[in-house]
C-alpha positions in Angstrom: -10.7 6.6 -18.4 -8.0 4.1 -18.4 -5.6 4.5 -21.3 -3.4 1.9 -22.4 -1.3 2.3 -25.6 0.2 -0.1 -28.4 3.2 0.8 -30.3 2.7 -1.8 -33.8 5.8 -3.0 -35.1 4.3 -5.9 -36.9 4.9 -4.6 -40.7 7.0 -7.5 -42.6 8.7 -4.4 -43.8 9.2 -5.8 -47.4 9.9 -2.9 -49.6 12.0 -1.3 -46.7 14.6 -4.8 -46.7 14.9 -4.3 -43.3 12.4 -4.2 -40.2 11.2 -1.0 -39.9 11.4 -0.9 -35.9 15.1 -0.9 -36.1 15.8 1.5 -38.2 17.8 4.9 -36.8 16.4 8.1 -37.5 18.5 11.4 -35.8 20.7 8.7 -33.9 17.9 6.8 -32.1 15.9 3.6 -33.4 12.6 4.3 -34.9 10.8 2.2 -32.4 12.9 4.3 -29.4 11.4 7.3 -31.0 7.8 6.5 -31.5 7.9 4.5 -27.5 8.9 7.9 -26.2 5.9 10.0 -27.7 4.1 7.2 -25.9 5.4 7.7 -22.6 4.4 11.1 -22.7 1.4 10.1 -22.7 1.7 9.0 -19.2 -0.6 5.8 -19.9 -1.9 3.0 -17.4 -0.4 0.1 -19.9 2.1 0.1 -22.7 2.4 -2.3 -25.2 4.3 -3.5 -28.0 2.4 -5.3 -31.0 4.4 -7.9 -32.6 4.2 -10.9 -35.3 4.8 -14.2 -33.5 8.2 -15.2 -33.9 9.2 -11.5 -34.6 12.3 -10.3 -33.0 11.3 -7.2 -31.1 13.4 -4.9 -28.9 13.0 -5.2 -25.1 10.5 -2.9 -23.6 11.3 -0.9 -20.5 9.1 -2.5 -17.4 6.5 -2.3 -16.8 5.7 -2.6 -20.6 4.9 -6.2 -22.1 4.9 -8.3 -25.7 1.5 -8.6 -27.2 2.1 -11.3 -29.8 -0.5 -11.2 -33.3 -3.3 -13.3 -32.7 -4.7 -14.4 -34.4 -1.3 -14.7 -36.4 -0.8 -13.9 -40.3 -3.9 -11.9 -40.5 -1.5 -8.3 -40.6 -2.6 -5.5 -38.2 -5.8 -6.9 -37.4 -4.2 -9.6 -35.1 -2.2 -7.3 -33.5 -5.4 -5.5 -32.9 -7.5 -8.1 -31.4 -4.8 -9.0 -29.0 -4.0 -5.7 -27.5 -8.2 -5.0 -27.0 -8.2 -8.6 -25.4 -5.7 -7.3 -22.7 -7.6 -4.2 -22.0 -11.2 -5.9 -21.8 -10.7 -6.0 -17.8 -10.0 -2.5 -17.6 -14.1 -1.9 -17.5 -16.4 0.0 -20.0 -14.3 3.2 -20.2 -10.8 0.8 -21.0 -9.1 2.8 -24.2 -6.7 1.4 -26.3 -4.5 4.0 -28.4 -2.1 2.6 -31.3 0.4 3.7 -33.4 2.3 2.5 -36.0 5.8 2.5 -35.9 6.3 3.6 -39.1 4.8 7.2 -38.7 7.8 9.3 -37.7 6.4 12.7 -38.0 3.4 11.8 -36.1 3.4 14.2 -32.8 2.9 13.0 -29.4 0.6 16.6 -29.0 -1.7 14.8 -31.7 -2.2 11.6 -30.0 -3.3 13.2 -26.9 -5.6 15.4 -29.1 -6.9 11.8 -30.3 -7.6 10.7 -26.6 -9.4 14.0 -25.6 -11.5 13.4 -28.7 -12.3 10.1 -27.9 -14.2 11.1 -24.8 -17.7 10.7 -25.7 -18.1 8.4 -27.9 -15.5 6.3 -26.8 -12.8 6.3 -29.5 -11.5 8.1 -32.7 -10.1 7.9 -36.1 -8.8 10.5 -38.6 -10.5 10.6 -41.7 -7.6 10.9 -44.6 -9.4 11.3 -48.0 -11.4 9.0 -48.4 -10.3 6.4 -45.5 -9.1 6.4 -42.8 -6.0 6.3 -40.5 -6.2 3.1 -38.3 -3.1 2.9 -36.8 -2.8 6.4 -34.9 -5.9 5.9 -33.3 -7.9 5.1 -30.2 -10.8 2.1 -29.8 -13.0 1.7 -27.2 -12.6 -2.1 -25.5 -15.8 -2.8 -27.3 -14.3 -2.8 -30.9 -13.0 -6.1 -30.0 -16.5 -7.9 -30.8 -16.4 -6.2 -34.3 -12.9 -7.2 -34.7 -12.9 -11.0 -33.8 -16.3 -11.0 -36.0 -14.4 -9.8 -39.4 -11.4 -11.9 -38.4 -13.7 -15.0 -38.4 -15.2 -14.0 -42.0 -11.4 -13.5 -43.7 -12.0 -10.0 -43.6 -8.9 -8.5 -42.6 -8.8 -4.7 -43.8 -8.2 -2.0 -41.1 -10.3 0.1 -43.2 -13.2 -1.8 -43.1 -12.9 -2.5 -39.6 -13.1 1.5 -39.1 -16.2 1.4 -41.2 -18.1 -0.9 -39.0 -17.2 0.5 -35.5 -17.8 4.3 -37.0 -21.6 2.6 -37.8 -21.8 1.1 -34.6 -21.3 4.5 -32.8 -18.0 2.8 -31.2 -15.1 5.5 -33.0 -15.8 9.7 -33.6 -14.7 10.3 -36.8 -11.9 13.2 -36.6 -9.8 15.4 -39.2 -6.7 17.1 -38.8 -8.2 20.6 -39.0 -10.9 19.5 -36.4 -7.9 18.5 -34.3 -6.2 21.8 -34.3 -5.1 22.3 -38.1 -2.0 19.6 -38.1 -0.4 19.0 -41.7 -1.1 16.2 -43.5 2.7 14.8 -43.3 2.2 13.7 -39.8 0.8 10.3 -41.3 3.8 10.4 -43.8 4.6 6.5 -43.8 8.2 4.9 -44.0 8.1 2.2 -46.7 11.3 2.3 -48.3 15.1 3.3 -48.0 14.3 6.5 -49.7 11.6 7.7 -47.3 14.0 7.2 -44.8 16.7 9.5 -46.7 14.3 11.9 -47.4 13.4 12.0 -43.6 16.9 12.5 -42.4 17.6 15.5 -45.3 14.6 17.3 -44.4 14.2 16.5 -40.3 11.1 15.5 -38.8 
């Protein structure tokens, strides 16, 4: 299987004031620290997801810019892109993202995600009643479903999930399923005092 990861730092970061990517949690920029469980990872590709025009912090080579597209259409784009890279990577080409706004998120439970991913090709963990679409692996093959509902204005992550769960393309997941992680490990940063509460109580 050939791996390739996407770290997302597209979020326009409105309620935080400030883009998210640069924020410092425990001395070390948010985007550092997510990059890092990443590496570990010891993938064949590593992206960064961007909005075009977006300042973004330079990647240590052999990693590259993926730019939205396409553009103003929120993570979708940012999808789309990174799975157009990968589509020459063959039929087993994976493509693991994370958002860089999930702190807590361990770099043991994206390499649980991979493993899952094995047979049907990617996975997602089911939160509730959705989903969680940005610490999760696709299959090259999403990208069909993905340009599709870009074309019709549908933009939702969720929905995306929906389809490609339908189309046998993602294994739906839980946390207990994965090895009984807590639920804060998809505990988002959206505001100043999620960041506060992060650096009080660690993470």
């Amino acid at each position: 299987m050939s791996l390739t990861t996407a770290l997302f730092l597209g979020g326009r970061s409105t309620r935080m004031g400030r883009d998210k990517a640069l924020l410092e949690i425990d001395g070390q920029p948010l985007w550092w620290r997510q990059w890092r469980k990443l590496r570990a990872l010891q993938p064949s590709r590593m992206l960064l997801s961007a909005r075009a025009g977006q300042d973004v912090p330079v990647p240590p080579p052999p990693a590259r810019v993926v730019r939205d597209a396409p553009a103003e259409i929120g993570p979708l784009g940012g999808l789309i892109a990174c799975l157009e890279v990968i589509q020459l990577d063959g039929p087993d080409a994976r493509l693991l993202v994370l958002g860089v706004d999930l702190p807590q998120m361990p770099a043991a439970l994206l390499q649980d995600l991979v493993f899952a991913a094995d047979a049907a090709g990617g996975a997602v963990v089911r939160n509730g009643e959705g989903h969680e679409p940005l610490a999760a692996v696709y299959p090259a093959a999403v990208l069909e479903i993905a340009r599709r509902r870009a074309r019709l204005g549908h933009h939702s992550l969720q929905g995306l999930v929906r389809d490609a769960l339908e189309r046998g393309l993602l294994d739906e997941v839980t946390l207990r399923g994965l090895g009984d992680w807590p639920i804060e490990v998809f505990a988002n940063l959206n505001t100043p005092e999620d960041v506060a509460r992060l650096a009080g109580g660690g993470g």
